[in-house]
GUSEZA-737095 format. One line per field, with one value per atom (N, C-alpha, C): residue in one letter; x, y, z. Coordinates in Angstrom, 2 decimals, padded with zeros to 5 digits, m for minus. Layout:
BEGIN
code [A	...]
xx [X	...]
yy [Y	...]
zz [Z	...]
***
This chain:
BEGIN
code [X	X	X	X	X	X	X	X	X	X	X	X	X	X	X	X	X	X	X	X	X	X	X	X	X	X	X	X	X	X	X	X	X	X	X	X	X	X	X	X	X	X	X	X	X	X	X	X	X	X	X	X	X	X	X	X	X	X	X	X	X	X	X	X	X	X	X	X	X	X	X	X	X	X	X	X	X	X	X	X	X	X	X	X	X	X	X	X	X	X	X	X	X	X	X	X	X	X	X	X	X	X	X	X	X	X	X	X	X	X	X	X	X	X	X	X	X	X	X	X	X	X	X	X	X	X	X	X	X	X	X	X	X	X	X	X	X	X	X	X	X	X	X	X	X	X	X	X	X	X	X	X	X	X	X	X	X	X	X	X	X	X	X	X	X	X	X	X	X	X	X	X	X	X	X	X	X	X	X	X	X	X	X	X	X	X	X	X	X	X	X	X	X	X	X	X	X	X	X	X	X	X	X	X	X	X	X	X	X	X	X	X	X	X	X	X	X	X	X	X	X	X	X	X	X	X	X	X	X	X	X	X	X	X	X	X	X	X	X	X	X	X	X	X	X	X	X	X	X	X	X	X	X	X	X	X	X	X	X	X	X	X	X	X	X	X	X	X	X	X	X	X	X	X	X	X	X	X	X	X	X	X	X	X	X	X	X	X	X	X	X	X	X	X	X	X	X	X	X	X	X	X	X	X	X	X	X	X	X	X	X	X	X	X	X	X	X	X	X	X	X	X	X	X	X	X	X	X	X	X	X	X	X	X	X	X	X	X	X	X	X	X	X	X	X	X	X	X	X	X	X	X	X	X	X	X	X	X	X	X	X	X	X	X	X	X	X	X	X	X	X	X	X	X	X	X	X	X	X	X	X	X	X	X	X	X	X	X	X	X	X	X	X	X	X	X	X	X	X	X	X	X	X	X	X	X	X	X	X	X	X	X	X	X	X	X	X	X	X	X	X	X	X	X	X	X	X	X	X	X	X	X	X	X	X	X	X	X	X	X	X	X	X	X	X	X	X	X	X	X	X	X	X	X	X	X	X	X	X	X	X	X	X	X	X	X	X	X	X	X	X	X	X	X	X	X	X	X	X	X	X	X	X	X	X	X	X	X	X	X	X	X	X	X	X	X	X	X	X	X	X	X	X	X	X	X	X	X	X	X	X	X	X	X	X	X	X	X	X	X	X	X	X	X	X	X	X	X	X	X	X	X	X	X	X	X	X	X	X	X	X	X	X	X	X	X	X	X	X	X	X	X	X	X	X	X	X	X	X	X	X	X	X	X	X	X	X	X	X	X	X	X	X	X	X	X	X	X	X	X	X	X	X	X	X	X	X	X	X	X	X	X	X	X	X	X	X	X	X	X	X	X	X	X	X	X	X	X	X	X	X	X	X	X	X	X	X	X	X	X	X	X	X	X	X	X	X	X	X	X	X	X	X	X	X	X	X	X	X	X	X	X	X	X	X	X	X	X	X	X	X	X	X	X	X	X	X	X	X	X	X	X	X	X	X	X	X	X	X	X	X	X	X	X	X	X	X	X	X	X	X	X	X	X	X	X	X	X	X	X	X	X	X	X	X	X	X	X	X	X	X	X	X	X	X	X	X	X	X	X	X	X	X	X]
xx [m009.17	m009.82	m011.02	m011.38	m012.45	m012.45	m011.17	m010.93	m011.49	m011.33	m011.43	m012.89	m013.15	m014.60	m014.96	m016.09	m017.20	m016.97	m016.91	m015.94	m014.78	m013.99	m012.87	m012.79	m013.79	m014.04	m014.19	m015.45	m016.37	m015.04	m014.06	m012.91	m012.18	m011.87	m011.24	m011.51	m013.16	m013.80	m013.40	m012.75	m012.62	m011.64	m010.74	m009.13	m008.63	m007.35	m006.49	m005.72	m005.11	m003.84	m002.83	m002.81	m001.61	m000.79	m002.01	m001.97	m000.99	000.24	001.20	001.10	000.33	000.02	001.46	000.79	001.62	001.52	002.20	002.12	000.77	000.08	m001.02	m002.14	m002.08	m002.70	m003.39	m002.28	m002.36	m002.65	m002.52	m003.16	m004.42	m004.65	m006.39	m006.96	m006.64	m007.29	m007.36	m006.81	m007.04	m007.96	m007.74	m008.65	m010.03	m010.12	m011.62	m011.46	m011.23	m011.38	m011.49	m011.62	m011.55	m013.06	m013.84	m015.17	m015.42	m014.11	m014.28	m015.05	m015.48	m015.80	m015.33	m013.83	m013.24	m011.86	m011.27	m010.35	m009.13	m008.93	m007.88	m006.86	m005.20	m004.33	m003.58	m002.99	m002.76	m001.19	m000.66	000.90	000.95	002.34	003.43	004.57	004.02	005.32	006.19	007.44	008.36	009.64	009.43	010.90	012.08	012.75	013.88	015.35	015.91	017.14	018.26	018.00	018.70	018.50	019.64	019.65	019.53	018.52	018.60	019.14	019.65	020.35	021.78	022.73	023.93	023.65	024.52	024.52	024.65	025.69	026.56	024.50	023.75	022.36	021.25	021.53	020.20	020.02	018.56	017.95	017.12	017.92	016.72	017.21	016.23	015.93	015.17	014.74	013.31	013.56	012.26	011.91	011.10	011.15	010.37	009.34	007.92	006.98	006.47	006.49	005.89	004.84	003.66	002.39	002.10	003.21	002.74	001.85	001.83	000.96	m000.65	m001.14	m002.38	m002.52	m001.89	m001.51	m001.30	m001.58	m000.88	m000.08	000.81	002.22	002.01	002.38	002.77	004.03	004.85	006.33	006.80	007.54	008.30	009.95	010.41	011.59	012.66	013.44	014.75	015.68	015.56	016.55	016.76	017.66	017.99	017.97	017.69	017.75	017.17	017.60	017.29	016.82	017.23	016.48	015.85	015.29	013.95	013.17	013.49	012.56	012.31	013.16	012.60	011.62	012.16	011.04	010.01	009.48	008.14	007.00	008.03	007.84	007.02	007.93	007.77	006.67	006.26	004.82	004.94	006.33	006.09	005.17	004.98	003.37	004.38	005.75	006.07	007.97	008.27	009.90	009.99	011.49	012.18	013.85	014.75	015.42	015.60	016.57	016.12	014.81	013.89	012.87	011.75	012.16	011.64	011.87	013.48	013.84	012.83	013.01	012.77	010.67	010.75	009.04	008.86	009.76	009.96	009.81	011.04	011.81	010.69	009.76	008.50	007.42	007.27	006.74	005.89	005.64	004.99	005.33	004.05	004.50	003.54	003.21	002.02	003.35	003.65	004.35	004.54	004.52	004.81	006.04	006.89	008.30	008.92	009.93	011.13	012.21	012.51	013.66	014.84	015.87	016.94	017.54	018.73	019.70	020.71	021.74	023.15	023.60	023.20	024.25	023.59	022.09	021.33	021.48	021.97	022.42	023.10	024.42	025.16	023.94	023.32	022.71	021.44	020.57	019.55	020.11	021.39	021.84	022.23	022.94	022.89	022.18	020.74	019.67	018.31	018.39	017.00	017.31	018.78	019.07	018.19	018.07	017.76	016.16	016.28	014.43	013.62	014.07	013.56	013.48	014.92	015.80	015.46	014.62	014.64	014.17	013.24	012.50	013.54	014.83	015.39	015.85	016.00	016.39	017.55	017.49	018.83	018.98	020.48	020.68	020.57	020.58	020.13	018.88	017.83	016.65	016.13	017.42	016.99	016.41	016.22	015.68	016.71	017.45	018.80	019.19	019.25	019.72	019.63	020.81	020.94	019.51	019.06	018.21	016.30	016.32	015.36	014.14	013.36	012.54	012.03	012.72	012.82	012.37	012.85	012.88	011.27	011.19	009.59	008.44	008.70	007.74	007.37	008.43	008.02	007.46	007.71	007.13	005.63	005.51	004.17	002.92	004.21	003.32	002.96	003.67	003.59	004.36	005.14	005.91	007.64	007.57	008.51	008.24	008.77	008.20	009.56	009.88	011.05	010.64	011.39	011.37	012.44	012.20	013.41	013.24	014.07	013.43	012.99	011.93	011.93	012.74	012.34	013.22	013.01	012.40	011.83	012.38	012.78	013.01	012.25	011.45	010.31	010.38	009.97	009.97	008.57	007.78	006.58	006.26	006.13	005.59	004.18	003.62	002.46	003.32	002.13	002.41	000.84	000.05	m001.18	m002.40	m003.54	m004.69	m005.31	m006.12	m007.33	m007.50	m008.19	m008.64	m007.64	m006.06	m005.65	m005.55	m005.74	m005.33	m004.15	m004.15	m003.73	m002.10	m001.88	m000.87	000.02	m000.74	m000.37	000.66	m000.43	000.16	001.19	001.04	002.11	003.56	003.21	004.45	005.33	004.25	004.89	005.81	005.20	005.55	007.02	007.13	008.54	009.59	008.92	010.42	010.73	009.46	010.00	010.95	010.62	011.52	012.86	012.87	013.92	015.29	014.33	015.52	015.43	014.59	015.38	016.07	015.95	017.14	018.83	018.73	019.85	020.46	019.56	020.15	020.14	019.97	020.57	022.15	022.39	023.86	024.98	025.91	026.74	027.20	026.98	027.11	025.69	024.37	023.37	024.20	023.85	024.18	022.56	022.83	021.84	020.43	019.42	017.87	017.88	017.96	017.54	016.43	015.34	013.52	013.23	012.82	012.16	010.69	010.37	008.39	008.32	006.80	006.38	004.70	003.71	002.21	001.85	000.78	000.45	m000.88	m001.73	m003.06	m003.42	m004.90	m005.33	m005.56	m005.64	m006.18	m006.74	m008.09	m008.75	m009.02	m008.28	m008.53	m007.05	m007.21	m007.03	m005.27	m004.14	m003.20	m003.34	m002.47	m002.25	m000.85	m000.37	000.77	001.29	002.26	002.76	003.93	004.30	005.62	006.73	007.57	008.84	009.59	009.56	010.77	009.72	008.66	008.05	008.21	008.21	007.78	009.13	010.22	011.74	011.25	011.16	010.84	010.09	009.13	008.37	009.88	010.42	011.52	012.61	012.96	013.99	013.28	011.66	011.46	011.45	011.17	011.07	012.08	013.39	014.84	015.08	014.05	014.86	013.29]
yy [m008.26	m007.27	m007.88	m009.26	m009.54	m009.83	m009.55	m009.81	m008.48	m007.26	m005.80	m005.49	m005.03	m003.94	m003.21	m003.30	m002.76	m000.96	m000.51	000.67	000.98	m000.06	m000.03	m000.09	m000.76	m001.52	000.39	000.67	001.91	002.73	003.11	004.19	003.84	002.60	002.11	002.01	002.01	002.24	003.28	004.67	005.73	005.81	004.66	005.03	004.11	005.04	003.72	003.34	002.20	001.66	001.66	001.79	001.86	003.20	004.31	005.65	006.35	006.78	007.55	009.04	009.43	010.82	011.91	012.99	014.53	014.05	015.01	014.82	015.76	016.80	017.48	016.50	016.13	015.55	014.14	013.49	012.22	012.11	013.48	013.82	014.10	014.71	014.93	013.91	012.77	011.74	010.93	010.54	010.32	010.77	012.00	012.91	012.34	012.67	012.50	011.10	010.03	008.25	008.17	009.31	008.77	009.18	007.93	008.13	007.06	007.15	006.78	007.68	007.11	008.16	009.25	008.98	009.29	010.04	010.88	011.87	010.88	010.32	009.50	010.16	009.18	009.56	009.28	010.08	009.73	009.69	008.05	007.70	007.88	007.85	007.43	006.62	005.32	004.46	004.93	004.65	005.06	003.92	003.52	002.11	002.82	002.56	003.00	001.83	002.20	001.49	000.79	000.72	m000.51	m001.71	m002.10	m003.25	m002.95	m003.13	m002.70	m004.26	m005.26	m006.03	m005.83	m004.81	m004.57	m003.69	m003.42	m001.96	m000.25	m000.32	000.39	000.85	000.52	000.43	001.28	001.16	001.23	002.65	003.15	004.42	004.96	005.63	006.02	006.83	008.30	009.09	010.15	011.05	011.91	013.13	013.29	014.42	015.20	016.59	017.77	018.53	017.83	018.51	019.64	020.67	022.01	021.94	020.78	021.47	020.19	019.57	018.18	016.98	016.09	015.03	014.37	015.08	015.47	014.28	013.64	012.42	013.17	012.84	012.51	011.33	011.65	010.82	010.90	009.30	009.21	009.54	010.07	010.66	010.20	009.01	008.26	009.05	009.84	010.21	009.75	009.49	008.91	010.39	010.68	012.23	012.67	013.00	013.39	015.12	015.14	016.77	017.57	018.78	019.76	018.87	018.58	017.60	017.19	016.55	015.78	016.91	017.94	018.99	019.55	019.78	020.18	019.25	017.98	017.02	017.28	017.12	017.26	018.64	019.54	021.26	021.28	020.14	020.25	019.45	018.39	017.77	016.08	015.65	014.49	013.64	012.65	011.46	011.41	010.61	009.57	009.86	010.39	011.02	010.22	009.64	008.89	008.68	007.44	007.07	005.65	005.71	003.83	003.43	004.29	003.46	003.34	003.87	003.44	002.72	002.71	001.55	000.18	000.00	m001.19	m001.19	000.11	m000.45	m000.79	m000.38	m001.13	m002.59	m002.98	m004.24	m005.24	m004.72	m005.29	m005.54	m004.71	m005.55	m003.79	m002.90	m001.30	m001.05	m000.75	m000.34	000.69	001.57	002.82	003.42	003.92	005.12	004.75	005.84	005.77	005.73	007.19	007.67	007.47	006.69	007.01	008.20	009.08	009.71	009.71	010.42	010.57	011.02	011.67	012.52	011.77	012.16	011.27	010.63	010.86	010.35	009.46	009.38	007.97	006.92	007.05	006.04	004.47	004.90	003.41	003.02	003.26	002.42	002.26	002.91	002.54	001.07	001.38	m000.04	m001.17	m001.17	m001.88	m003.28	m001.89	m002.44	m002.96	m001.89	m002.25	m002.37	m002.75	m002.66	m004.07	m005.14	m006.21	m006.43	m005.84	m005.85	m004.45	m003.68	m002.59	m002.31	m003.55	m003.80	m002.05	m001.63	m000.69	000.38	000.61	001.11	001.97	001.25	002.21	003.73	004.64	006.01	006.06	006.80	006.56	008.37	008.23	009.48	010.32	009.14	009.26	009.57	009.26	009.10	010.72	011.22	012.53	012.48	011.56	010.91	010.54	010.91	011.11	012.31	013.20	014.78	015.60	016.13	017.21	017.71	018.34	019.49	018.60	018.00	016.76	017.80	018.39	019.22	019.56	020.02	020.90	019.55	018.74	016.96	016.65	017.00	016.20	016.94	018.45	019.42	019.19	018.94	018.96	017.18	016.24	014.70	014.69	016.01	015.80	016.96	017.65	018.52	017.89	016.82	016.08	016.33	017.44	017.69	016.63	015.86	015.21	013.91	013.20	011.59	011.01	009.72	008.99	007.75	007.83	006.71	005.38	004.45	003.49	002.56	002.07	001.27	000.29	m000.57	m001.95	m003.09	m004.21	m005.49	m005.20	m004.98	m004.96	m003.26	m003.24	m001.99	m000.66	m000.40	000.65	001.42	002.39	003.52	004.24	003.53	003.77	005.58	006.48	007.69	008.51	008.91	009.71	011.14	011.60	013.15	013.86	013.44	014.90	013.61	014.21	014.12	014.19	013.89	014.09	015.35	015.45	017.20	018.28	017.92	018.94	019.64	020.50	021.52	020.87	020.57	020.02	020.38	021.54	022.16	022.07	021.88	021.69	020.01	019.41	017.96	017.63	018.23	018.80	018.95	020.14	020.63	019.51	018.90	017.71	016.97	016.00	015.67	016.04	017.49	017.86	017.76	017.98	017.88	016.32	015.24	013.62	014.02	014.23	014.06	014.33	015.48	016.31	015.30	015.09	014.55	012.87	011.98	010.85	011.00	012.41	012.40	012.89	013.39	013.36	012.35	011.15	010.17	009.37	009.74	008.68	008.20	006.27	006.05	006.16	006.79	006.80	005.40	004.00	002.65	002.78	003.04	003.06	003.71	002.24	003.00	002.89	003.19	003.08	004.11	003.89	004.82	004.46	005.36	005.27	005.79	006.43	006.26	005.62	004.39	003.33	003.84	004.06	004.49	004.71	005.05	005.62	005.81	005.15	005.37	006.39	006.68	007.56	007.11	006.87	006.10	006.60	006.48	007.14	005.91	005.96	005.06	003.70	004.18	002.80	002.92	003.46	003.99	003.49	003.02	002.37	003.35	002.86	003.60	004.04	005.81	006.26	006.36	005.47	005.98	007.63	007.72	009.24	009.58	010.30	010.39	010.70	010.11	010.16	011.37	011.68	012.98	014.09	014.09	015.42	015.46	014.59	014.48	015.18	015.03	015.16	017.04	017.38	018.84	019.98	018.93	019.72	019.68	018.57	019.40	019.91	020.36	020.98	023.00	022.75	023.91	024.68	023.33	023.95	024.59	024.08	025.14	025.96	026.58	027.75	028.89]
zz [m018.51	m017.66	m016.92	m016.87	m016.46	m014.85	m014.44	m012.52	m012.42	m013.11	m012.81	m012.43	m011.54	m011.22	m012.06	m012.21	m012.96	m013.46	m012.14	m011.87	m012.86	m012.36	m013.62	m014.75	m015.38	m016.89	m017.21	m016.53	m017.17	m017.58	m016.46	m017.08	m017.76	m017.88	m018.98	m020.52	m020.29	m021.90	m022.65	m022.13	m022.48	m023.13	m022.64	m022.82	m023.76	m024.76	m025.62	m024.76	m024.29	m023.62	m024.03	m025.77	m026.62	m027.02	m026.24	m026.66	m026.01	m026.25	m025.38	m025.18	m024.40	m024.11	m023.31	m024.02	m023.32	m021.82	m021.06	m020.13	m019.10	m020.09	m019.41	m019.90	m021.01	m021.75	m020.77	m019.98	m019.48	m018.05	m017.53	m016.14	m016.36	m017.58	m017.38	m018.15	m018.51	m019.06	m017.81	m016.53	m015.27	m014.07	m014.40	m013.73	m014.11	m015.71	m016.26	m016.09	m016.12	m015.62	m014.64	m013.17	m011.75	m011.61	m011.05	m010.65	m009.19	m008.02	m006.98	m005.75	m004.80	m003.60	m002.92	m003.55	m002.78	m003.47	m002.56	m003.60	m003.77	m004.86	m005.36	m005.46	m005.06	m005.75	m006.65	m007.32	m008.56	m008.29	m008.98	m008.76	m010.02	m010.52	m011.34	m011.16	m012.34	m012.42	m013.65	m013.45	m013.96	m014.44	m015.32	m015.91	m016.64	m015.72	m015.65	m016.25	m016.86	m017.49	m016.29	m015.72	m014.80	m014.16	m013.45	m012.87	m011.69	m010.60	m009.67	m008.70	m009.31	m008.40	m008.42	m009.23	m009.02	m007.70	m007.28	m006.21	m006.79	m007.94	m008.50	m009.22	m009.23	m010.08	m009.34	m008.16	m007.38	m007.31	m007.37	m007.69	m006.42	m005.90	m004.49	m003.96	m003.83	m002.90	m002.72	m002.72	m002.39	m003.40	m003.64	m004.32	m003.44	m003.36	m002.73	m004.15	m003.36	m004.58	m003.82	m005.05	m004.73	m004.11	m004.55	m004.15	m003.02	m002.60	m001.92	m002.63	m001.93	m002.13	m001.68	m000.76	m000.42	001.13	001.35	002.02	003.47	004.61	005.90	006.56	006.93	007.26	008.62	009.41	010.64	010.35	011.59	011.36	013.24	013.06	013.97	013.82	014.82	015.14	016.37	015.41	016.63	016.71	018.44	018.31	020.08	020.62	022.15	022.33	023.86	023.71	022.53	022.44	021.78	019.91	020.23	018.62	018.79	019.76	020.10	020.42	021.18	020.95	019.63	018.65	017.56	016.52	017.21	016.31	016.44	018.15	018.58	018.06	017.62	018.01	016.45	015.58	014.30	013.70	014.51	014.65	014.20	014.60	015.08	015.71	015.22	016.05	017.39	017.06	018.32	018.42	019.52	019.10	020.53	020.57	021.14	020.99	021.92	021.79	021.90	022.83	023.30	023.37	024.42	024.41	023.08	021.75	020.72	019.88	020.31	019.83	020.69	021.93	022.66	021.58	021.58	021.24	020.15	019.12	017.64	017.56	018.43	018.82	019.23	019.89	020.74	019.65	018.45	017.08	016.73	017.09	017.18	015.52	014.96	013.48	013.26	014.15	013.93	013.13	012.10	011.40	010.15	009.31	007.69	007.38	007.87	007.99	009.15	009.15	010.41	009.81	010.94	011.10	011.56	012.09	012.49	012.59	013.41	013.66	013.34	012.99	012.87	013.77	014.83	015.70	016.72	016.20	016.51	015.65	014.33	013.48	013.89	014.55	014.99	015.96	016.79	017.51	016.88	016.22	015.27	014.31	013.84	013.36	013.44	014.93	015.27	016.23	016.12	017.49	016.08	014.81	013.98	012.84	012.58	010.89	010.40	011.18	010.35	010.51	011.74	011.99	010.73	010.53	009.26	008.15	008.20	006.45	005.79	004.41	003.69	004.67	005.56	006.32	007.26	007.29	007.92	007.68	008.30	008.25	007.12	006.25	005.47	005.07	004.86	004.79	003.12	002.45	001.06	000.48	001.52	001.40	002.50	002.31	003.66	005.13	005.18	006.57	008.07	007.24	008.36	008.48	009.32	009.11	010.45	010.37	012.03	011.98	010.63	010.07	010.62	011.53	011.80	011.60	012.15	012.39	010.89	009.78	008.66	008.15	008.30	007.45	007.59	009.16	009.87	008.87	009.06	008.33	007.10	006.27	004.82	004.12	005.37	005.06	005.83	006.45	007.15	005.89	006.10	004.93	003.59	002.89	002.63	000.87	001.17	000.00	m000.16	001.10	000.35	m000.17	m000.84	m001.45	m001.70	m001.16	m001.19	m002.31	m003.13	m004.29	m003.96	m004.69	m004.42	m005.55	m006.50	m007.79	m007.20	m007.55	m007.21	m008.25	m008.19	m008.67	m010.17	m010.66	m011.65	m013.02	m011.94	m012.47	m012.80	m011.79	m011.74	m010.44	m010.70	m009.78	m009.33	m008.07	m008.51	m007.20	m007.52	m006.43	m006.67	m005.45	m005.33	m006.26	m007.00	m007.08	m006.95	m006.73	m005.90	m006.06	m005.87	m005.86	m006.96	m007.05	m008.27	m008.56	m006.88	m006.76	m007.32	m007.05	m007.19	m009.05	m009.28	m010.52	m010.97	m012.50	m013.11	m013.40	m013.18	m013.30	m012.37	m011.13	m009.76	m009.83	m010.36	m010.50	m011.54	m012.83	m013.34	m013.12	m011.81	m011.47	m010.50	m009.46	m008.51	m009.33	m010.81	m011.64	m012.23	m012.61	m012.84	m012.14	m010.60	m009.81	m009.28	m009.20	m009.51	m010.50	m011.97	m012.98	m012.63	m012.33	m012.12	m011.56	m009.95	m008.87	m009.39	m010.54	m010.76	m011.96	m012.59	m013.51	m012.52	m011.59	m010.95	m010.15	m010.24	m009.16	m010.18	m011.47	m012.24	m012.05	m011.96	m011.60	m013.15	m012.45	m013.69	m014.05	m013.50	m014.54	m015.06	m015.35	m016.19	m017.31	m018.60	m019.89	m020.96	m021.76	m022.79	m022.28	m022.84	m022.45	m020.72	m020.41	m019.00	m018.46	m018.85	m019.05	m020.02	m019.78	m021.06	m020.70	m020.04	m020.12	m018.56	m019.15	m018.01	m018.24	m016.90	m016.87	m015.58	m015.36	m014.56	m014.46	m013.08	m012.88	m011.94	m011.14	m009.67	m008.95	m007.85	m007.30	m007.26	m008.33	m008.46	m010.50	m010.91	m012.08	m013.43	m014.38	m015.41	m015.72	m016.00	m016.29	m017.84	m017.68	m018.94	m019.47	m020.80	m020.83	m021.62	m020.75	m020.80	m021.61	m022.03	m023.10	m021.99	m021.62	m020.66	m020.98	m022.82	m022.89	m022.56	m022.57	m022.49	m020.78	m020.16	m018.54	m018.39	m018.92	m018.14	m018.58	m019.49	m019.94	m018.47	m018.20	m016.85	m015.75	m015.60	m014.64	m014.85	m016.03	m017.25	m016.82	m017.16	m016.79	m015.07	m014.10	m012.96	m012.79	m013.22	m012.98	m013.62	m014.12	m014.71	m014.40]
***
């Protein structure tokens, strides 16, 4: 811990590292460890039982949190006509076709989220598949959809969050703020659970949540009990 800030050490004094906390339990042991300027957010990583270098492995696509993520999103849309009007209507930064492609192409990286309509796809792929690699619009990731407008709203509002495992086998997403009520964060929490217990792949065998921490910003991770976490989105459905 001696690369860590001073800052960091202090919230860290508080905490066991070995200690596997509830899941209310481990949001407000974060909460109480965040002593930045600034309203932190609080991620969750998530290790997950696969290989994410098979294909048949790979874990990715969005969860819709109730209470959002506290975040503002640039929101880059590819869409013609009446879809491009609903992008804009819906509060798109930057809606286009070709010529966003050409401004991509030209090196332009103002945006968080790209979008899409279906039927900008073949030429989105064939003009930015290699220049975007993951970044591209995918329809798995909801970011592809007639429904563009409805898509823009809820990534600006900031209730949707797209996951993707990394190499390693982790799944890292925002679920709220510091600020927000614990319950609130909670709940974001359940419906992550929820939608990566449904995109679990049917070749994953054996434990497929090996662990899971939850940290803010600039603030020390807590580990969390994985079966209690799956419980919060066991209850959102019902």
């Amino acid at each position: 811990m001696k690369n860590r800030t001073a800052r960091y050490r202090k919230a860290a004094s508080h905490l066991n590292s070995e200690v596997v906390h509830a899941p209310l339990a481990a949001i407000e042991a974060v909460k109480a460890a965040s002593n930045a300027k600034f309203d932190e957010t609080i991620d969750v990583a998530v290790q997950l039982g696969v290989d994410p270098r098979h294909g048949d492995q790979m874990v990715r696509g969005i969860a819709t949190l109730p209470f959002g993520t506290g975040r503002k999103r640039r929101v880059a849309a590819f869409a013609k006509g009446d879809k491009a009007r609903d992008a804009e209507e819906a509060g798109a930064d930057v809606v286009g076709a070709e010529d966003l492609i050409q401004k991509i192409q030209a090196g332009w990286r103002d945006f968080d989220v790209l979008v899409a309509t279906p039927d900008m796809m073949p030429l989105l792929g064939r003009s930015l598949g290699r220049v975007l690699g993951p970044k591209m619009p995918s329809p798995k990731s909801g970011t592809v959809t007639p429904e563009i407008g409805k898509a823009i709203r809820d990534i600006k509002h900031g209730a949707q969050v797209e996951y993707r495992v990394e190499k390693a086998g982790i799944v890292h997403a925002p679920i709220g703020k510091v600020s927000f009520p614990t319950a609130d964060i909670a709940a974001n929490l359940g419906a992550l659970m929820n939608a990566l217990q449904r995109a679990r792949p049917a070749s994953a065998k054996g434990h497929y949540l090996r662990g899971m921490a939850v940290s803010s910003t600039m603030g020390p991770a807590v580990k969390m009990d994985a079966a209690q976490a799956v419980l919060l989105g066991e209850q959102k459905k019902h």
